[in-house]
PADOMAR-397116 format. One record per residue: residue in three letters; x, y, z of N, C-alpha, C in turn. Coordinates in Angstrom, 1 decimal, decimal comma. Example, Ala and Ser with C-alpha at 12.3 -4.5 7.8 and 13.67 -1.06 7.14 Angstrom:
<nodes>
  residu    n.px    n.py    n.pz   ca.px   ca.py   ca.pz    c.px    c.py    c.pz
     ALA    13,2    -5,7     7,8    12,3    -4,5     7,8    13,2    -3,3     7,8
     SER    12,8    -2,2     7,1    13,7    -1,1     7,1    12,9     0,0     7,9
</nodes>
This chain:
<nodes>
  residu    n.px    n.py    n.pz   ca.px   ca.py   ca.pz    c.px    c.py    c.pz
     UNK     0,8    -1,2     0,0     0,0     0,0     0,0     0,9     1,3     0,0
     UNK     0,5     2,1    -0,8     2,0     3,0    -1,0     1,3     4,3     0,5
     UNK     2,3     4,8     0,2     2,5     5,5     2,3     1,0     6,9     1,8
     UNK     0,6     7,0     0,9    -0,2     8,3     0,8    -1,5     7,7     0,6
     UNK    -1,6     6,6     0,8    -2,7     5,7     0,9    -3,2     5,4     2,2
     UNK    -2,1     4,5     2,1    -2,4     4,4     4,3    -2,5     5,8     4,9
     UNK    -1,8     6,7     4,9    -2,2     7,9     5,7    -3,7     8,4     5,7
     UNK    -4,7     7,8     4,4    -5,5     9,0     3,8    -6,5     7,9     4,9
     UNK    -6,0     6,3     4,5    -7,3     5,3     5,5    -7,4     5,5     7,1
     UNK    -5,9     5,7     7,5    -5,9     6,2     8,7    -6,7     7,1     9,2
     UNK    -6,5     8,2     8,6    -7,1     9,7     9,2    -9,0     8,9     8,8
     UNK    -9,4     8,5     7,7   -10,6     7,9     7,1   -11,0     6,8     8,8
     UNK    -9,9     6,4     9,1   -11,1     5,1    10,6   -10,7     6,4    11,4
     UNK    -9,8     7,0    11,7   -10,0     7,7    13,0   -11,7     8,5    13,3
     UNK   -11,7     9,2    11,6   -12,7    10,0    11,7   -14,2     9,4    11,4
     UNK   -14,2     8,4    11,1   -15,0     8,1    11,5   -15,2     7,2    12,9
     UNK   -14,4     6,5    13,7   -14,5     6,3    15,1   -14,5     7,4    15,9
     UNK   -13,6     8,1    15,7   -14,0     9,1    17,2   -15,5    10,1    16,8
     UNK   -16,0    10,3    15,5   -17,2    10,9    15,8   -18,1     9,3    16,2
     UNK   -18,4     8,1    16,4   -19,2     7,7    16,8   -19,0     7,4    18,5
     UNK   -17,6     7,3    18,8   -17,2     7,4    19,8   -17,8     8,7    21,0
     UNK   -17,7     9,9    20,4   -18,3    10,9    21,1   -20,0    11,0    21,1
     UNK   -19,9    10,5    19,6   -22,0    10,9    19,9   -22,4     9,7    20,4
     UNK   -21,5     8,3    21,1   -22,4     7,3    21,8   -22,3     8,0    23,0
     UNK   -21,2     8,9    23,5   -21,4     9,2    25,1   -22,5     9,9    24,8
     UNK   -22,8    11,1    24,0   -23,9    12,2    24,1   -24,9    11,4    24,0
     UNK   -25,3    10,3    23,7   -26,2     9,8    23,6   -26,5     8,6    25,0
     UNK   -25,3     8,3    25,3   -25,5     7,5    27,0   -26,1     8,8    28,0
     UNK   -26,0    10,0    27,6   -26,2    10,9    28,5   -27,7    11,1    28,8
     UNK   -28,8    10,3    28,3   -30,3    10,3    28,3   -30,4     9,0    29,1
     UNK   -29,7     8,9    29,4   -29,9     7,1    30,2   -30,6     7,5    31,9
     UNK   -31,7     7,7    31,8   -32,5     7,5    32,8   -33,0     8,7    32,8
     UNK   -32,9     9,7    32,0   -33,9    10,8    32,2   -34,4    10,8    30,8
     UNK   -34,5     9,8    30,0   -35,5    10,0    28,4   -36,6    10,6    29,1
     UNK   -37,3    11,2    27,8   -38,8    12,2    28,1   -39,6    10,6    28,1
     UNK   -39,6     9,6    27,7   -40,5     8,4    28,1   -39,6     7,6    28,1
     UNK   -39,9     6,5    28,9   -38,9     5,6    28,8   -38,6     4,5    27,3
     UNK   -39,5     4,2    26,6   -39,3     4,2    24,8   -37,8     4,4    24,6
     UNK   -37,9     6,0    24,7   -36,7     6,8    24,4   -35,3     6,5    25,5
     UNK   -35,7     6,4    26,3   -34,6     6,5    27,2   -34,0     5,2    27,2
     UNK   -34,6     3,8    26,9   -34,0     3,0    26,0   -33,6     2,9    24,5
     UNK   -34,1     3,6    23,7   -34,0     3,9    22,8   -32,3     4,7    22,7
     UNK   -32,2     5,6    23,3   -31,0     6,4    23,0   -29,9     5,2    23,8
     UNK   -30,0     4,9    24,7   -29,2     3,5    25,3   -28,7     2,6    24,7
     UNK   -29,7     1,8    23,5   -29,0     1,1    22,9   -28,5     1,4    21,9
     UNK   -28,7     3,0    21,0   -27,9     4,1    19,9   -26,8     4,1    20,6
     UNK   -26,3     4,3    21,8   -25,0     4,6    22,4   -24,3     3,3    22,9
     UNK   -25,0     2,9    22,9   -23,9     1,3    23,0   -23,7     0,8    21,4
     UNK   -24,4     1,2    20,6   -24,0     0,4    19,2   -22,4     1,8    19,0
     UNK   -23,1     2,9    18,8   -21,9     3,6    18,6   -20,7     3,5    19,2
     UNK   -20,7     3,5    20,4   -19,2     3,1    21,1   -18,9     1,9    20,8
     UNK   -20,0     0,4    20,4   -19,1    -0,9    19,5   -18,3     0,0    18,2
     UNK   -19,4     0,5    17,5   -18,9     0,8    16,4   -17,2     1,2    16,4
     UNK   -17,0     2,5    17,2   -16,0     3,4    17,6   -14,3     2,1    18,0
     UNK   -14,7     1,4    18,9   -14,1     0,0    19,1   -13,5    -0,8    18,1
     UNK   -14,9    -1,2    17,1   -14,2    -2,0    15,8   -13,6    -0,8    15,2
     UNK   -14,0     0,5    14,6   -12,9     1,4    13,6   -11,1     1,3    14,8
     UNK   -11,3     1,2    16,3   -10,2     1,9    16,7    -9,2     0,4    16,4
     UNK    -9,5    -0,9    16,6    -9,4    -2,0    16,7    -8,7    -2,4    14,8
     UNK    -9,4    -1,8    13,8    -9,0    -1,9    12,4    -7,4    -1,4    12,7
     UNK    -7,5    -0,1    13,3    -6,4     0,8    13,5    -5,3     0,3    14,2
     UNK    -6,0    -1,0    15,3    -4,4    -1,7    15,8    -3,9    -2,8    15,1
     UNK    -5,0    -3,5    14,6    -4,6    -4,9    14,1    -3,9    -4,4    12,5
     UNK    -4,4    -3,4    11,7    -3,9    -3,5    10,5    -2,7    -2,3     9,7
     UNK    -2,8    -1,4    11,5    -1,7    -0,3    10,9    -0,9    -0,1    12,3
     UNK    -0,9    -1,6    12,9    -0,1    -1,3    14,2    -0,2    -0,2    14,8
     UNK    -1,2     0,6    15,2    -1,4     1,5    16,1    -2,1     1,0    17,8
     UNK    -1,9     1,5    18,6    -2,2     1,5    20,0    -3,9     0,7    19,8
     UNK    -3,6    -0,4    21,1    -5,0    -0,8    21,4    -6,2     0,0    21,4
     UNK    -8,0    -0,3    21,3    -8,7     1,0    20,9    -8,8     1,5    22,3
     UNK    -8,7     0,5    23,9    -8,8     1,6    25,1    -7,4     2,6    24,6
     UNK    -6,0     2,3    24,2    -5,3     3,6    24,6    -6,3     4,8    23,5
     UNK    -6,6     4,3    22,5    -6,8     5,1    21,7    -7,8     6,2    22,0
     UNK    -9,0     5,1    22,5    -9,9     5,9    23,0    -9,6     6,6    24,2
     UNK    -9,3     6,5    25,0    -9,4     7,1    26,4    -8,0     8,0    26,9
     UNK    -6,6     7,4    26,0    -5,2     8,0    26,0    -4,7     9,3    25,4
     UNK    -5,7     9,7    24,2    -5,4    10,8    23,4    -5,4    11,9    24,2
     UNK    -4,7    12,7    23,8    -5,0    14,3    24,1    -6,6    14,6    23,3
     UNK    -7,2    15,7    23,9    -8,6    16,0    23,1    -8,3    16,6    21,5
     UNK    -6,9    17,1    21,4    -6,5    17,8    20,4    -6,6    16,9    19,3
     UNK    -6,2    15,4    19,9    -5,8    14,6    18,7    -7,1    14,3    18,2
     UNK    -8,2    14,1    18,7    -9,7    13,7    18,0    -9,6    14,7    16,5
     UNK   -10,4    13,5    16,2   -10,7    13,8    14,2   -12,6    13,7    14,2
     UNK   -12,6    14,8    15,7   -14,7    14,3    15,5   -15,4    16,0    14,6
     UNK   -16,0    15,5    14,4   -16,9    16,7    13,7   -17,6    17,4    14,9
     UNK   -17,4    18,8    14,7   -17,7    19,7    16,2   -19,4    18,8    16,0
     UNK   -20,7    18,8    15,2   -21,3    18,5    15,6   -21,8    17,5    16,4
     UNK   -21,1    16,7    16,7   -20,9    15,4    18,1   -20,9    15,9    19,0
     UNK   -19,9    16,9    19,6   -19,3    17,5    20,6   -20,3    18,2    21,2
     UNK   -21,5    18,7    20,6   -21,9    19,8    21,2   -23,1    19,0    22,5
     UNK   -23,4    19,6    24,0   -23,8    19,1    24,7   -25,4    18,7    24,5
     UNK   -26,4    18,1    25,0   -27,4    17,7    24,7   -28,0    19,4    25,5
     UNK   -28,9    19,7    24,7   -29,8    21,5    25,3   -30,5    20,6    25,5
     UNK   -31,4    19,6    24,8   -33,2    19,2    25,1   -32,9    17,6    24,2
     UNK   -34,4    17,4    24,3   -34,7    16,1    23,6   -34,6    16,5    22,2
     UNK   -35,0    18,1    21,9   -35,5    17,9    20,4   -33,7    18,2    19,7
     UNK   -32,8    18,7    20,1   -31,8    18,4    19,8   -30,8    17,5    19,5
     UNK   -31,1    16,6    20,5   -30,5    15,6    20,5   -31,1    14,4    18,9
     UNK   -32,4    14,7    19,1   -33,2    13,8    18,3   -33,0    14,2    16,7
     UNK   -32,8    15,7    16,6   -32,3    16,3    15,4   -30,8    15,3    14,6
     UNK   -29,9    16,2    16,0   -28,5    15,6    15,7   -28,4    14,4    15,3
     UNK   -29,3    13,8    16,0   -29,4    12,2    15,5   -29,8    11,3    13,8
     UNK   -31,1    12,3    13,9   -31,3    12,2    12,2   -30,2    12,7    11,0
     UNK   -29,5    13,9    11,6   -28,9    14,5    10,5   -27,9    13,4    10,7
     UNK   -26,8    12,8    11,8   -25,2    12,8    12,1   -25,8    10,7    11,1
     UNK   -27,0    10,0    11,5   -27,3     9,1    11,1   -27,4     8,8     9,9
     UNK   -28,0     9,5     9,5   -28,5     9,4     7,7   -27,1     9,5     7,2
     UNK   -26,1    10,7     7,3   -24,8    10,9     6,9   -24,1     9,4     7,6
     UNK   -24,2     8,6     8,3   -23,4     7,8     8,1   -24,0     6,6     7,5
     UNK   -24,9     6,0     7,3   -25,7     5,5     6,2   -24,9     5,5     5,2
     UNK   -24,8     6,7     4,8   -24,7     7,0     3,2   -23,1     6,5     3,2
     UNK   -22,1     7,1     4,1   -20,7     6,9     3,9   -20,6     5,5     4,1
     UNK   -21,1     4,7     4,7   -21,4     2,9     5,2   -21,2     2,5     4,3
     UNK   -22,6     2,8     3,5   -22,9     2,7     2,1   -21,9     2,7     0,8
     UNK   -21,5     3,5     0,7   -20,3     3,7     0,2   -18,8     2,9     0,6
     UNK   -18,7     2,6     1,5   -17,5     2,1     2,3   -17,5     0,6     1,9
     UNK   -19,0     0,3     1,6   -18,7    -1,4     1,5   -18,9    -1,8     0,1
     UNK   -18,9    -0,8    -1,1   -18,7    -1,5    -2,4   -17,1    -1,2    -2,6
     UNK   -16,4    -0,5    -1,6   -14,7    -0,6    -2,2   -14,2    -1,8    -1,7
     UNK   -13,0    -2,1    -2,5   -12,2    -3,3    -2,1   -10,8    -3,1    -2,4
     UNK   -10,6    -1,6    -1,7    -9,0    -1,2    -1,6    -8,6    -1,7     0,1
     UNK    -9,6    -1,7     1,1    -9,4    -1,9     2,3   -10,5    -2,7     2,5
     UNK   -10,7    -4,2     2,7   -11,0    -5,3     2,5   -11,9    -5,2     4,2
     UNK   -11,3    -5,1     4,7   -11,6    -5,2     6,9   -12,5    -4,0     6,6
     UNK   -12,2    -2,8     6,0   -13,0    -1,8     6,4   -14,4    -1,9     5,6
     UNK   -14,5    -2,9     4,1   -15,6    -3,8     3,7   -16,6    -4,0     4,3
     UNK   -15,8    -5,1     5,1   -16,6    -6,0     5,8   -17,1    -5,2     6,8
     UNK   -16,3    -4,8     7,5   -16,6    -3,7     9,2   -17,9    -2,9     8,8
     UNK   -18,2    -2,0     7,3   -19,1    -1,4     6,7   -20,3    -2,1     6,9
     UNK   -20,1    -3,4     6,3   -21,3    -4,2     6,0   -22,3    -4,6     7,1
     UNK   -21,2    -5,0     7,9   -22,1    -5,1     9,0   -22,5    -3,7    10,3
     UNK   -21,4    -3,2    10,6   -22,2    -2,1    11,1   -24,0    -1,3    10,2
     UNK   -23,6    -1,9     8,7   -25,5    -1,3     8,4   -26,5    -1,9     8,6
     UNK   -25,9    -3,2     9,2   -27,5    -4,0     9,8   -28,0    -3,1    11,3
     UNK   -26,8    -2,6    11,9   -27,4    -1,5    12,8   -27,7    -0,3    12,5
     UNK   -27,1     0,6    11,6   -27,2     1,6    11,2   -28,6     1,8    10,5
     UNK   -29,3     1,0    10,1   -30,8     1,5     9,6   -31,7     1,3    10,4
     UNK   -31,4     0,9    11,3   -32,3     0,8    12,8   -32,2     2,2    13,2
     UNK   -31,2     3,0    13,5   -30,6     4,5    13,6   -31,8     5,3    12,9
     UNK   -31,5     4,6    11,4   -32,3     5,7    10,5   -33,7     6,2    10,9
     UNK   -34,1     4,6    10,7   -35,7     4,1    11,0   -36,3     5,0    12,3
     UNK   -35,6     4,4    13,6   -36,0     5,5    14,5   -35,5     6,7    14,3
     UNK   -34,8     7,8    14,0   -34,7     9,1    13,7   -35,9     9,6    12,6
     UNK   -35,9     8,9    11,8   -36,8     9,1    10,6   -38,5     9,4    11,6
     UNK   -38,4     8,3    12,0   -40,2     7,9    12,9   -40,3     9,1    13,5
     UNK   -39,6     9,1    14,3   -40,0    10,3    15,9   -40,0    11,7    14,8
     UNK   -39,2    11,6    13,9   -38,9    12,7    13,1   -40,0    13,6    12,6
     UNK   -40,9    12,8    11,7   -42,5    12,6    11,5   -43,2    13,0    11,9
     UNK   -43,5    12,1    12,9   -44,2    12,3    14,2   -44,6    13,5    15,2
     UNK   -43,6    13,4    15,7   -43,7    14,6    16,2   -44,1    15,8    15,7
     UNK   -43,0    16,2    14,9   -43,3    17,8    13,9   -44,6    17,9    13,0
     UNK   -45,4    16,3    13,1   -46,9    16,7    13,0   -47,9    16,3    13,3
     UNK   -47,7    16,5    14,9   -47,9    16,8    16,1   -48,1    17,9    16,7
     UNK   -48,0    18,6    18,0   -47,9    20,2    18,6   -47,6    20,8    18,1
     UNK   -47,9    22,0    18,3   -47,7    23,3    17,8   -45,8    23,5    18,1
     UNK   -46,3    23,2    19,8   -44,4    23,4    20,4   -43,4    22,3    20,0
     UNK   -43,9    21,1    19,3   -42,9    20,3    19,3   -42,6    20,2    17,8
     UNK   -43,2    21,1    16,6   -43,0    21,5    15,8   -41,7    22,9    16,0
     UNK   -41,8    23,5    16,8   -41,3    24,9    16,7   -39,6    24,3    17,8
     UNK   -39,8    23,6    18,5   -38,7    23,1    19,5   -37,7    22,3    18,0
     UNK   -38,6    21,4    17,6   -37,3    20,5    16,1   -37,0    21,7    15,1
     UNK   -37,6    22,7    14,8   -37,2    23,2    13,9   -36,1    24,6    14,3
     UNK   -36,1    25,1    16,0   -35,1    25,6    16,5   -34,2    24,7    16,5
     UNK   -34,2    22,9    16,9   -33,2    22,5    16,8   -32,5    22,5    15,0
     UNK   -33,3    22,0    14,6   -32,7    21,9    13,2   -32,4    23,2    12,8
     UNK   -32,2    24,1    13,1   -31,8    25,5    12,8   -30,5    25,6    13,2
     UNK   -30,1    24,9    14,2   -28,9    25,1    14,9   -28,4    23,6    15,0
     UNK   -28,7    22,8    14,5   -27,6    21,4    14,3   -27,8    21,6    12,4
     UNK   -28,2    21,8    11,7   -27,8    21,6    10,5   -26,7    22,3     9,7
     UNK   -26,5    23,5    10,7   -24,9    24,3    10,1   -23,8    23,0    10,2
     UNK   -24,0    22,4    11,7   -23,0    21,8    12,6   -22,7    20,6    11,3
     UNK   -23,9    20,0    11,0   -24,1    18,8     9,9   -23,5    19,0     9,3
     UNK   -23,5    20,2     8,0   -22,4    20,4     6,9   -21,2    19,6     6,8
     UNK   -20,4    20,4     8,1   -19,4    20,4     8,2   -18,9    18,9     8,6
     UNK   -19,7    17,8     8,3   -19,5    16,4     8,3   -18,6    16,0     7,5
     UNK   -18,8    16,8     6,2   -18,6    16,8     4,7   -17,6    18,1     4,5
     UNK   -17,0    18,1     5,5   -15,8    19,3     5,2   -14,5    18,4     4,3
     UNK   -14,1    19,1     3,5   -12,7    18,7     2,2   -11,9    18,4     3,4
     UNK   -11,5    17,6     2,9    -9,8    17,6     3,7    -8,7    17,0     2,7
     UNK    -7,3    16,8     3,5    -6,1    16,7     2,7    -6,1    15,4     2,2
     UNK    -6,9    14,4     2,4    -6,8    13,3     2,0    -7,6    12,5     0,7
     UNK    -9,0    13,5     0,9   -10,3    13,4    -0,3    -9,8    12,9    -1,3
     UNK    -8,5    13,7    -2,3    -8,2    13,1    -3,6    -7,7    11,7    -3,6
     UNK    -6,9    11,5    -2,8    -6,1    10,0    -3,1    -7,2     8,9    -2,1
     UNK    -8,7     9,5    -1,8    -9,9     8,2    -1,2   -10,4     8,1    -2,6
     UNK   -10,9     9,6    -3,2   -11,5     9,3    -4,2   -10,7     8,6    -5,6
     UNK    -9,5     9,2    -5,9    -8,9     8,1    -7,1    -8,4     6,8    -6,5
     UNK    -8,6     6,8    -4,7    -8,5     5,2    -5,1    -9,7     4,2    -5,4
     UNK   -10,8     5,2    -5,0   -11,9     4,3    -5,3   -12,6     4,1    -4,1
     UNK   -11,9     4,5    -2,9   -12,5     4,3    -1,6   -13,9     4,8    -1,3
     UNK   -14,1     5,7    -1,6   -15,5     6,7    -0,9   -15,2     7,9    -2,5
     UNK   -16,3     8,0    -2,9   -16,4     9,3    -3,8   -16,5    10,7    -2,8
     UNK   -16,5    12,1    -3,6   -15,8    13,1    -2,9   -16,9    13,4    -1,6
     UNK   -16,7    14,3    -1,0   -17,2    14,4     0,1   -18,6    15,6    -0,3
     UNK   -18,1    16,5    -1,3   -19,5    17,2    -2,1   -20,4    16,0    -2,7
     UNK   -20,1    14,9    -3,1   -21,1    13,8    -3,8   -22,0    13,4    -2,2
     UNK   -21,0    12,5    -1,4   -22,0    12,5    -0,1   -22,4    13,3     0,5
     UNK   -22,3    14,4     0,4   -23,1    15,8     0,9   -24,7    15,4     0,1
     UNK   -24,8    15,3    -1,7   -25,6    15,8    -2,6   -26,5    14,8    -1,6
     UNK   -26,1    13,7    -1,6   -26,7    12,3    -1,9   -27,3    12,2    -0,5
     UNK   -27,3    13,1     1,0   -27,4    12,9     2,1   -28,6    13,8     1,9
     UNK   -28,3    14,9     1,4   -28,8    16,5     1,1   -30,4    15,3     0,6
     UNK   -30,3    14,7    -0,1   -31,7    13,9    -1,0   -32,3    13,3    -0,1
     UNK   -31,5    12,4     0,9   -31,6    11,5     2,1   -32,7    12,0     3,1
     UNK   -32,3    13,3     3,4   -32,7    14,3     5,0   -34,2    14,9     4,1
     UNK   -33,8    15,5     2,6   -35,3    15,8     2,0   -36,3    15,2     1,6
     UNK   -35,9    13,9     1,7   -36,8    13,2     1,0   -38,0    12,4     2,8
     UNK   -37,3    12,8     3,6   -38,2    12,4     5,3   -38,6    14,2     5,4
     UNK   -37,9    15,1     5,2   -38,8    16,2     6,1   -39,8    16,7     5,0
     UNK   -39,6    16,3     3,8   -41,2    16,7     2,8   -42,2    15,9     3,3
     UNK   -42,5    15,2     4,3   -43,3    14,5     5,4   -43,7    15,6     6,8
     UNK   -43,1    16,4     6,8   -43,0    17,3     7,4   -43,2    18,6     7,3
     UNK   -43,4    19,7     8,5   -43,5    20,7     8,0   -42,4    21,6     8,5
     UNK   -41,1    20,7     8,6   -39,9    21,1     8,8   -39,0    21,8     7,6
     UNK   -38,8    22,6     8,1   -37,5    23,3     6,6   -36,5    23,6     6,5
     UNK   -35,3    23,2     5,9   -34,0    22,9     6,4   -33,6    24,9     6,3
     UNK   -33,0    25,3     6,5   -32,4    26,7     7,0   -32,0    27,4     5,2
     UNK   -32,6    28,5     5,4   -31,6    29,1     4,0   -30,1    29,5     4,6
     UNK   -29,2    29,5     3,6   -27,6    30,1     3,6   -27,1    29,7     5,0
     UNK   -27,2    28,7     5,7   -26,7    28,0     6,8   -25,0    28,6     6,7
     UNK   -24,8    29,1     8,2   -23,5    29,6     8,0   -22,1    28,3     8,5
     UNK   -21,8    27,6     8,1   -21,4    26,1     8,3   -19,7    26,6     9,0
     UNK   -19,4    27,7     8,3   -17,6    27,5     8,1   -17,6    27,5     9,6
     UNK   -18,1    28,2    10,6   -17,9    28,1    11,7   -17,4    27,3    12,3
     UNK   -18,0    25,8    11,9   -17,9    24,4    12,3   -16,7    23,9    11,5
     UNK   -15,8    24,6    11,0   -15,0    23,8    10,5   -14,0    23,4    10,9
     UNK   -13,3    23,0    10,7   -12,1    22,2    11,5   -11,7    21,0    12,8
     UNK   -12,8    20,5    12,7   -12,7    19,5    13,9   -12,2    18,3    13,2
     UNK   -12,2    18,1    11,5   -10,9    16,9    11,7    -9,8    17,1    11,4
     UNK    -9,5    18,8    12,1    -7,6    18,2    11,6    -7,7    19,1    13,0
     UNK    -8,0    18,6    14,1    -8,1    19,1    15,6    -8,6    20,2    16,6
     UNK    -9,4    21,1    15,6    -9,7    22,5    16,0   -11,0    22,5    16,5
     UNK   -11,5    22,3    17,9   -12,6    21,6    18,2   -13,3    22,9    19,1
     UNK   -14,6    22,4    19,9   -15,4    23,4    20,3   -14,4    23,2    21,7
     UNK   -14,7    23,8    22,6   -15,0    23,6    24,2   -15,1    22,4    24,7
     UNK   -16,3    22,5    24,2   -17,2    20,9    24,5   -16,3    19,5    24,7
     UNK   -15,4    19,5    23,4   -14,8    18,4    23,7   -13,8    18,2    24,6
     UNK   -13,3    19,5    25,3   -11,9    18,9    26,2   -13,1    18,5    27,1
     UNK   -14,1    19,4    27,8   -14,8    18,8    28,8   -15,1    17,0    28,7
     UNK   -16,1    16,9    27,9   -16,2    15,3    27,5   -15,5    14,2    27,8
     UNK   -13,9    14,8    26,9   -12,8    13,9    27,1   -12,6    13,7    29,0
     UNK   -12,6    14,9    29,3   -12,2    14,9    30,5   -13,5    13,9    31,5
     UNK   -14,3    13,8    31,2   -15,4    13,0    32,3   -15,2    12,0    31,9
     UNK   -15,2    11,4    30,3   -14,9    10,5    29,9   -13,7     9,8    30,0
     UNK   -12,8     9,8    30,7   -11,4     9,4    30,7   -11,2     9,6    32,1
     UNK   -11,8     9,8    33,4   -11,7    10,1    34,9   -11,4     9,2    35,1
     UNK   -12,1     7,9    35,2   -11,5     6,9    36,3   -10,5     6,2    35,2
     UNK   -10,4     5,9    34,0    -9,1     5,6    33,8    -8,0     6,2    34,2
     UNK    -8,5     7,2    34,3    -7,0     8,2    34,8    -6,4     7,7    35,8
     UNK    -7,5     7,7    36,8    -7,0     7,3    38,2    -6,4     5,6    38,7
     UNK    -6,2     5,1    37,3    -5,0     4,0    37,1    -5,1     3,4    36,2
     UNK    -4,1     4,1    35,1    -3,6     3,1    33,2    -4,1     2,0    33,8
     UNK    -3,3     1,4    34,8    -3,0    -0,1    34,4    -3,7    -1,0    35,1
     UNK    -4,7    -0,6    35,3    -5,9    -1,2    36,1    -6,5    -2,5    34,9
     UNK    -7,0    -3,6    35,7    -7,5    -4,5    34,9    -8,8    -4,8    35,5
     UNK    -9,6    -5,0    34,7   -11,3    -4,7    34,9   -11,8    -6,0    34,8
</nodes>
C-alpha cells in the first residue's frame, strides 16, 4: 500500500471512530432521564451500538496499521488529537436536539457505510461497513419515525425541532468538510468526494422532512464548524474527554 494511501485510511477510521465514539457518550447521557422511557431505552442502545462501532474502527487501526489498542486510543489521546466533527461535541440543550442531531449525524453515516462497503481497496474496512449497516438503519428508521411524528404533532414540538434543526444543520455540513486526503480516497476508489455524499445525504434528510413541515435553514453559515478533523474543536470536547477518561485516569493499568 503506498505511504499516501495508508495515511488518507488512517485519518478515514480515526474519523470516522471518534465521531461515533463521542455521539455514543452524548447519547448515554439520556440514560435515565429519556422524556419516556421508549426513548430513554432507545437512546441506550444508539449509544452502546456507537461506542461498538468506535471500538471496531479503533481496533482496524491496531490490528492493520499497528497503532495503540482502541482503550489507549480511545481514552489515552489528548482532546487535540480527535478527528470528530464539532457537531458530536456539542452538549445535549433538550430532547428535540438531540433527536435532530441524530437524524442529520445518522443518515450521513448510512450514506458513507454505504459507500464504504462497495470498495475493495481496504478489505476489513468492507466488511466492518457491511455489517455495522444492519445496525445503522435501525438508527435511520428510528430518527426518521419520531422525526414525523412529532413535527406533526404540537404546535411546540414542531417549533422546539425546527429551533433545533436551525442550529444542528450548520454543525451537519461540516461532516462533509474537504480535507487533505479526499483526492487519493476518491482516485482510489475508496468513498467518492465528500460534495457527492453531501448531494446524496442533502436527497436522504429531504426526501423524510417533505413528510414534514420542517424546513431545512436558508444560507446556513457552516464555516464556523469547520475544522474539527484536523483538531480544531469546540470547548465541549476537552470537557467530555475529561469526564470521559476520569476513572481511567486514576490508574492506566488497572484490569477490569
Amino acid at each position: 500500500m503506498k505511504p499516501e494511501l495508508k495515511s488518507a485510511l488512517i485519518d478515514l477510521v480515526f474519523r470516522l471512530g471518534d465521531d461515533d465514539f463521542i455521539l455514543g457518550h452524548r447519547h448515554s447521557e439520556w440514560i435515565g432521564i429519556g422524556p419516556i422511557l421508549e426513548e430513554d431505552i432507545a437512546f441506550s442502545s444508539m449509544a452502546q451500538d456507537e461506542i461498538g462501532h468506535a471500538e471496531a474502527y479503533y481496533q482496524l487501526l491496531h490490528e492493520h496499521f499497528q497503532l495503540p489498542d482502541p482503550d489507549t486510543l480511545g481514552f489515552e489521546r489528548p482532546w487535540q488529537e480527535f478527528r470528530c466533527a464539532h457537531l458530536v461535541e456539542y452538549p445535549n440543550k433538550d430532547y428535540a436536539f438531540s433527536l435532530v442531531r441524530h437524524f442529520l449525524y445518522d443518515h450521513a453515516e448510512h450514506i458513507r457505510l454505504q459507500a464504504l462497503q462497495k470498495q475493495d481497496v481496504f478489505k476489513p474496512l468492507k466488511e466492518l461497513a457491511k455489517r455495522l449497516l444492519r445496525e445503522e438503519k435501525y438508527h435511520v428508521f428510528h430518527a426518521n419515525t419520531w422525526i414525523v411524528q412529532l413535527s406533526n404533532g404540537s404546535e411546540e414540538a414542531r417549533v422546539r425541532l425546527q429551533t433545533a434543526l436551525d442550529e444542528a444543520y450548520p454543525m451537519a455540513l461540516a461532516l462533509f468538510e474537504p480535507n487533505e486526503h479526499e483526492k487519493t480516497l476518491v482516485e482510489a476508489k475508496v468513498l467518492p468526494s465528500e460534495n457527492e455524499l453531501q448531494k446524496e445525504w442533502l436527497r436522504a434528510i429531504q426526501k423524510v422532512l417533505e413528510q414534514t413541515p420542517l424546513k431545512l435553514p436558508e444560507n446556513p453559515q457552516w464555516e464556523m464548524h469547520k475544522g474539527g478533523r484536523v483538531g480544531k474543536h469546540t470547548p465541549h470536547l476537552e470537557a467530555i474527554i475529561e469526564e470521559m477518561t476520569e476513572v481511567r485516569r486514576l490508574d492506566p493499568q488497572a484490569e477490569w
